[in-house]
N, C-alpha and C positions, 0 to 999 in steps of 0.2 A: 798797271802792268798788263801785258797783252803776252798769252804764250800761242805760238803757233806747230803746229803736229804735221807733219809729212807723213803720208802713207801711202800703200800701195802701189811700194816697187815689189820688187820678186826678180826670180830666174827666169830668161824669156828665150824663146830660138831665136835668131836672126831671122826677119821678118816679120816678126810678130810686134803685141800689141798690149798696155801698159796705161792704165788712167791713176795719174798720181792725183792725190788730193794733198789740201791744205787747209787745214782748219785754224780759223782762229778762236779765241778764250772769251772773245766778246767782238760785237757789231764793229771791224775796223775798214773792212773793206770797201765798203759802198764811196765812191766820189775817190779812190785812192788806186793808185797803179799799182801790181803788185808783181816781183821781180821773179823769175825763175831760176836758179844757177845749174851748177856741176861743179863735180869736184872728179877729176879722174886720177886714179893712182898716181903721184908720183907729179902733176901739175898742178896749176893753178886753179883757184877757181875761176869760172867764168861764167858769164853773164849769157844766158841761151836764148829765155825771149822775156818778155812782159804783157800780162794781162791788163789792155787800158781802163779807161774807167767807163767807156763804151760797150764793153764786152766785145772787143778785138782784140789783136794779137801782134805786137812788135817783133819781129827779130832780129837778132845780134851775132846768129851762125847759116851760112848762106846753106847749109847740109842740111838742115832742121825742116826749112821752108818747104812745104806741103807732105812734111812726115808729122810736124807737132804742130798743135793747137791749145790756145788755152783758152776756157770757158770761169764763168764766174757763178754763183749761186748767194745772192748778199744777203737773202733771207738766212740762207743755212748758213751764212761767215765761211763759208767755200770755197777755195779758187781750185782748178784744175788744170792738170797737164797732159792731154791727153799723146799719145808716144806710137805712131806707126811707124809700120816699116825698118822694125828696129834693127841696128848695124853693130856688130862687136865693138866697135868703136864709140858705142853712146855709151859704153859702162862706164858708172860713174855714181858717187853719191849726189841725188838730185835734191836742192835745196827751195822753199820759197822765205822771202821777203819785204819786207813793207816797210815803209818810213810814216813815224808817226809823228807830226810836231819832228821836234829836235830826236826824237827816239828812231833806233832803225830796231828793228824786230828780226830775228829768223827762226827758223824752226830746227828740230835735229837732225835733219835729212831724211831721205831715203835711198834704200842701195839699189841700184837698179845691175843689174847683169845680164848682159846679152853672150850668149854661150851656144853653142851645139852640142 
């Protein structure tokens, strides 16, 4: 079993800046992609960007594109989200995930809030 922890949303102003983390329970991330979501009130979730196994950065939301980055740390079982630029519009619970074998993994999110 692998558990994984989201941390480090909070309340942010618009414009401002946000590094989510992901932790996982044991060594899964090295050689493996690891997915980012959102959940915003009220839709679906969606799929934001992915951390490759290079340590680059996929994305899946053309708005995101040189606001977030995500970075990796496989010593510490790490992934990061890092969040500028932030718009009322990015509130949302921010998820990470990994596909292990036939297993998919998530974590319990984090709420991230973009407010004035």
């Amino acid at each position: 079993q692998v558990q994984l922890v989201e941390s480090g949303g909070g309340l942010v102003q618009p414009g401002g800046s946000l590094r989510l983390s992901c932790a996982a329970s044991r060594s899964i991330f090295s050689g493996r992609a690891v997915d980012w979501y959102r959940q915003a009130p009220g839709k679906q979730r969606e799929l934001v960007a992915t951390s490759t196994t290079t340590g680059g950065t996929t994305y899946y939301i053309n708005s995101v594109k040189g606001r977030f980055t995500t970075s990796r740390d496989n010593a510490k079982n790490t992934v990061y989200l890092q969040l500028n630029s932030l718009k009322p519009e990015y509130t949302a619970v921010y998820y990470c995930n990994v596909d292990v074998g036939s297993w998919e993994y998530w974590g319990q999110g984090t709420q991230v809030t973009v407010s004035s």
